[in-house]
C-alpha positions as CSV (number, residue, x, y, z in Angstrom):
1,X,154.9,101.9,147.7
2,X,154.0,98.2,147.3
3,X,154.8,95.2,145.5
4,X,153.1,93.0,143.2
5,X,152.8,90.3,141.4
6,X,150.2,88.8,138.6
7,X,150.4,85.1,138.1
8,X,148.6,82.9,135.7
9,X,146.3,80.4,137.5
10,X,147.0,77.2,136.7
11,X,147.4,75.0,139.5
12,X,149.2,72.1,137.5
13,X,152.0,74.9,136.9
14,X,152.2,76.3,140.4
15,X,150.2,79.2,139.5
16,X,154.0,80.4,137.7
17,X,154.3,84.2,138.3
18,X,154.1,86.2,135.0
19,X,154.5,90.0,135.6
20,X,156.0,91.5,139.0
21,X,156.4,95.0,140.3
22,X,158.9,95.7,143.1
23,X,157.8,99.8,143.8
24,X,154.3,100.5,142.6
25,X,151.9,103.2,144.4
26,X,149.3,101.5,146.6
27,X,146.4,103.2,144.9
28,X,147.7,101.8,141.4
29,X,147.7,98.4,143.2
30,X,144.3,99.1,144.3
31,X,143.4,100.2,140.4
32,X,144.8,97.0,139.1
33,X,142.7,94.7,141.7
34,X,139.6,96.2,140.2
35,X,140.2,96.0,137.1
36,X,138.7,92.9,135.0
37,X,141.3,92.5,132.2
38,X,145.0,93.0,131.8
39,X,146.8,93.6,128.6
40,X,150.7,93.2,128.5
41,X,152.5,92.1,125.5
42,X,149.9,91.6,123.4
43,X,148.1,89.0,125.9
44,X,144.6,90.1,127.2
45,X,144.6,88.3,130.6
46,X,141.2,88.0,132.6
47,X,141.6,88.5,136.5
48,X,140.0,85.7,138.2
49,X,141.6,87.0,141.9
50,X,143.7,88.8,144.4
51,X,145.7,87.8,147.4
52,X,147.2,89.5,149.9
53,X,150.0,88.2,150.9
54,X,152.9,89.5,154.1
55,X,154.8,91.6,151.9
56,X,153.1,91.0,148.0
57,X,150.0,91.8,146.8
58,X,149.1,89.1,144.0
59,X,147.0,89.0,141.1
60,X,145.9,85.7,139.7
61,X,144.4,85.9,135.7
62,X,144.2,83.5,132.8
63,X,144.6,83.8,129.5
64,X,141.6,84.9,127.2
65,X,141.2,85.3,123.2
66,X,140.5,88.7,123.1
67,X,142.5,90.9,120.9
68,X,143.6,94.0,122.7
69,X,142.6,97.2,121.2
70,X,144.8,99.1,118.7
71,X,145.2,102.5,119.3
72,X,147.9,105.0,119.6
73,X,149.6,104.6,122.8
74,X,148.9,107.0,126.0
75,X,150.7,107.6,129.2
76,X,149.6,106.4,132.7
77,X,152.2,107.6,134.9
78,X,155.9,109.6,134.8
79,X,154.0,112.7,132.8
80,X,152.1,113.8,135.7
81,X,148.8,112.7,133.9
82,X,146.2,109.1,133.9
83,X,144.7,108.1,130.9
84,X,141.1,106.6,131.5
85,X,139.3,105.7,128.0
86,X,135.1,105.7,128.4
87,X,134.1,102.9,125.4
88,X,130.9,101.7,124.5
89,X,130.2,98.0,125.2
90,X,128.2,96.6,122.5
91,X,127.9,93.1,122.1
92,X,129.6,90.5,119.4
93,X,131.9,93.8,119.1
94,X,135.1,93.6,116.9
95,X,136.6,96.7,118.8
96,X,134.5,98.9,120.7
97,X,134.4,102.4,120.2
98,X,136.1,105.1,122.2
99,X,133.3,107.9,123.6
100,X,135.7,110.0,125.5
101,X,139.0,110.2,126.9
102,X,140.1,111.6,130.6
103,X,143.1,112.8,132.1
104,X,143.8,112.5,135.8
105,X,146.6,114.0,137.5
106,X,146.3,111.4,140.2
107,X,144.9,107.6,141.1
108,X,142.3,108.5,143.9
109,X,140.1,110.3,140.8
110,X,140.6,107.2,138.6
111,X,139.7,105.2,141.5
112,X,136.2,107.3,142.2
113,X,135.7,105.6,138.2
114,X,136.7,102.5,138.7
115,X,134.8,101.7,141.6
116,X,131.2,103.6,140.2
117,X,128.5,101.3,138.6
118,X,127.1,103.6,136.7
119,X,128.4,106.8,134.7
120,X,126.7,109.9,133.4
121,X,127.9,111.2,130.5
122,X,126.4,112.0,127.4
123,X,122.9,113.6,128.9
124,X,122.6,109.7,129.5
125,X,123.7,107.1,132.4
126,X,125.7,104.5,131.3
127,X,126.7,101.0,133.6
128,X,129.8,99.7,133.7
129,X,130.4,96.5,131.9
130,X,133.9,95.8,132.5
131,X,137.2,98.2,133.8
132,X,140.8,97.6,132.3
133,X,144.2,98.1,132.3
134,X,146.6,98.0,129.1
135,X,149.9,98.2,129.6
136,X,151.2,98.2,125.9
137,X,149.2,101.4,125.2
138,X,149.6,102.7,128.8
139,X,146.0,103.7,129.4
140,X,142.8,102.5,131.9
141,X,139.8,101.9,129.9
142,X,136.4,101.8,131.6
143,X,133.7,99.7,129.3
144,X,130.5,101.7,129.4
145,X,126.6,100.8,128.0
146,X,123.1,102.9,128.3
147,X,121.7,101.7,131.5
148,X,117.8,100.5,130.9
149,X,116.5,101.6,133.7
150,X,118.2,105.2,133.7
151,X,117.8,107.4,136.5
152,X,117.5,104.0,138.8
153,X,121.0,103.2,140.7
């Protein structure tokens, strides 16, 4: 088990802590380090860096005007199962729609996602635009679109 801690980067604040977790599993840490957004509260924060420090890992992020996406909400832990949403990216996108959705009964095969470039799925490879985590609807979502070069990693 680890601990963490997100806090908002602003310097003028003394990058105030917003969200902290005292026993979290080392590969979630891990998950959440890769991930691009964070959505808690109804707040879609950007990740702009991590630190390591003795005994905390922190996460600094900053506020972005995104809405989160409205769905029902899933489960990412204490059921035995992961949620991991594969979206499609599209541009100047309102919401952006949900292809399929993956259960994991553990981080290290959510982690193999979060860490790949490119997806096939569909008959069709797919690169990854952006990985997130909400926490209001307890689910990972992975932001997929058609690579243009397929077959070409």
């Amino acid at each position: 088990m680890a601990q963490l801690e997100y806090r908002l980067l602003d310097e003028e604040k003394g990058f105030p802590a917003l969200f902290g977790y005292e026993r979290i599993p080392k590969e979630e840490v891990v998950a959440r380090c890769l991930c691009d957004y964070f959505i808690k509260e109804g707040i879609v924060y950007e990740l702009t860096s991590s630190a390591k420090e003795e005994l905390l890992q922190v996460i600094y992020v900053k506020k972005v005007e995104e809405k989160p996406n409205p769905q029902t909400p899933g489960q990412i832990s204490g059921m035995g199962y992961i949620l991991l949403e594969l979206r499609e990216f599209q541009e100047d996108a309102e919401s952006y729609p949900v292809m399929k959705t993956l259960e994991f009964g553990n981080l290290q095969d959510l982690l193999i996602y979060a860490v790949s470039q490119y997806i096939d799925f569909q008959e069709s490879e797919w690169e990854k635009t952006s990985f997130e985590i909400d926490e209001d609807r307890q689910v990972f979502s992975l932001y997929l679109k058609k690579s243009k070069k397929e077959g070409v990693k």
